[in-house]
C-alpha positions in Angstrom: -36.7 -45.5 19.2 -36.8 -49.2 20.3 -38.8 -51.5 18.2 -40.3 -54.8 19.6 -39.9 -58.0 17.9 -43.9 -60.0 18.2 -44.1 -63.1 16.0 -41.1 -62.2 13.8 -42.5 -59.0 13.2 -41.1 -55.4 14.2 -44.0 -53.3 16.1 -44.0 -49.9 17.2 -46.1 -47.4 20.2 -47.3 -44.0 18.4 -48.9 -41.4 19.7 -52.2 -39.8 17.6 -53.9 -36.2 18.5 -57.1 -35.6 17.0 -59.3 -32.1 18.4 -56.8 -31.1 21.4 -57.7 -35.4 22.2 -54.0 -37.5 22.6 -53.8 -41.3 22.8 -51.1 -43.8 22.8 -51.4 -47.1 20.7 -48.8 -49.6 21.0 -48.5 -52.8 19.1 -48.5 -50.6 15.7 -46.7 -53.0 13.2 -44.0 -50.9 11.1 -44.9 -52.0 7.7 -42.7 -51.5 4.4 -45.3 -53.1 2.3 -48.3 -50.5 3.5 -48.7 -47.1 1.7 -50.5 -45.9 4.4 -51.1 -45.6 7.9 -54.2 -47.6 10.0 -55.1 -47.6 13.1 -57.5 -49.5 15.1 -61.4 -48.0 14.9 -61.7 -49.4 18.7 -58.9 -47.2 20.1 -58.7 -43.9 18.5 -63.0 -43.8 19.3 -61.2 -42.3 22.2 -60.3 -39.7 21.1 -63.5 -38.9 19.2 -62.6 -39.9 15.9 -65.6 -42.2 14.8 -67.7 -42.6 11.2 -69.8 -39.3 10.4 -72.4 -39.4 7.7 -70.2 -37.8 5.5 -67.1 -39.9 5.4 -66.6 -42.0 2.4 -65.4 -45.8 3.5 -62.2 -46.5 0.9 -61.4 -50.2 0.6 -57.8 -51.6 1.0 -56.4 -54.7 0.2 -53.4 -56.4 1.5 -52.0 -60.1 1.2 -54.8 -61.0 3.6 -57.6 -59.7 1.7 -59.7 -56.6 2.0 -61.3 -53.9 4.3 -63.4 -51.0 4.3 -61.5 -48.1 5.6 -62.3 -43.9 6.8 -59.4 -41.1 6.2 -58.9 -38.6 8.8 -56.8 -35.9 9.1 -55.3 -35.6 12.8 -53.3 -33.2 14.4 -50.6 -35.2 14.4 -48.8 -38.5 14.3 -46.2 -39.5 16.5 -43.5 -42.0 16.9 -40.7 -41.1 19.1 -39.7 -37.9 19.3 -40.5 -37.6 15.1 -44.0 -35.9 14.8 -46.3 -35.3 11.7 -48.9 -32.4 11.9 -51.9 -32.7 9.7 -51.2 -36.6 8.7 -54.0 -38.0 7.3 -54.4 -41.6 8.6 -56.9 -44.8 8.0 -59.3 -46.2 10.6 -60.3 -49.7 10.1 -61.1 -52.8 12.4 -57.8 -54.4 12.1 -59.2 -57.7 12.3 -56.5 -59.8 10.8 -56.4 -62.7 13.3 -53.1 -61.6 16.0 -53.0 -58.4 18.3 -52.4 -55.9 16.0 -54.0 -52.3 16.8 -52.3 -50.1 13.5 -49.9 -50.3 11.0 -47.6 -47.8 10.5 -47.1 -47.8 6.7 -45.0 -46.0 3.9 -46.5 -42.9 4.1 -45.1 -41.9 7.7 -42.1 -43.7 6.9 -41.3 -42.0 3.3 -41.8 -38.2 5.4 -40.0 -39.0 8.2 -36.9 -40.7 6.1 -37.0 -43.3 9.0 -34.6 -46.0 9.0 -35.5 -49.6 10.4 -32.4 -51.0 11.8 -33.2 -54.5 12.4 -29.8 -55.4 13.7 -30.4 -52.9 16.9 -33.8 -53.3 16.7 -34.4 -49.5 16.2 -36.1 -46.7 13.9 -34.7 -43.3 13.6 -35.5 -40.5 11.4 -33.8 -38.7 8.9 -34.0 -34.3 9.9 -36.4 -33.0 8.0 
């Protein structure tokens, strides 16, 4: 899968299912650095993933400071033709001053044995 280069930085396009609901995000930063995956509050509320009562906010803290954060489990994860079932993900505002609408962060990238080719400008997966 093609990655595009915005601001120096490699970004990606995923796909998330949540209840039988599918949407695709693009400008998902693939981030080393990030032990888990966030996407953007505003975008998946399509498909009907939004705070209930009972989710506990988790704060995260990157080189930018920090940011309350809900875990879901969806359906699945998507980038390419490499698909997670059951990944749990973050939702957060993603508010860190450039479009950005996720961050696709160690935890996909650890399962999926991807490998960032920054030459090409590519990810692929390992076979799992």
């Amino acid at each position: 899968m093609n990655l595009q280069l915005k601001g120096g930085l490699p970004f990606a396009s995923v796909k998330v299912a949540y209840q039988g609901e599918v949407v695709e995000i693009t400008d998902v930063l693939v981030d080393t650095g990030s032990g888990s995956t966030i996407l953007s509050a505003d975008i998946v509320d399509a498909i009907g993933i939004t705070p209930l009562p009972e989710d506990i906010l988790h704060i995260i803290r990157g080189v930018d400071g920090s940011e309350f954060v809900l875990s879901r489990c969806v359906d699945y994860l998507q980038v390419g033709d490499r698909r997670l079932s059951d990944f749990e993900i973050e939702v957060g505002g993603m508010d860190y001053g450039f479009e950005i609408n996720g961050i696709l962060g160690m935890d996909f990238l650890a399962r999926t044995e991807a490998v960032i080719n920054l030459r090409d400008m590519r990810i692929e997966f390992g076979k799992i």
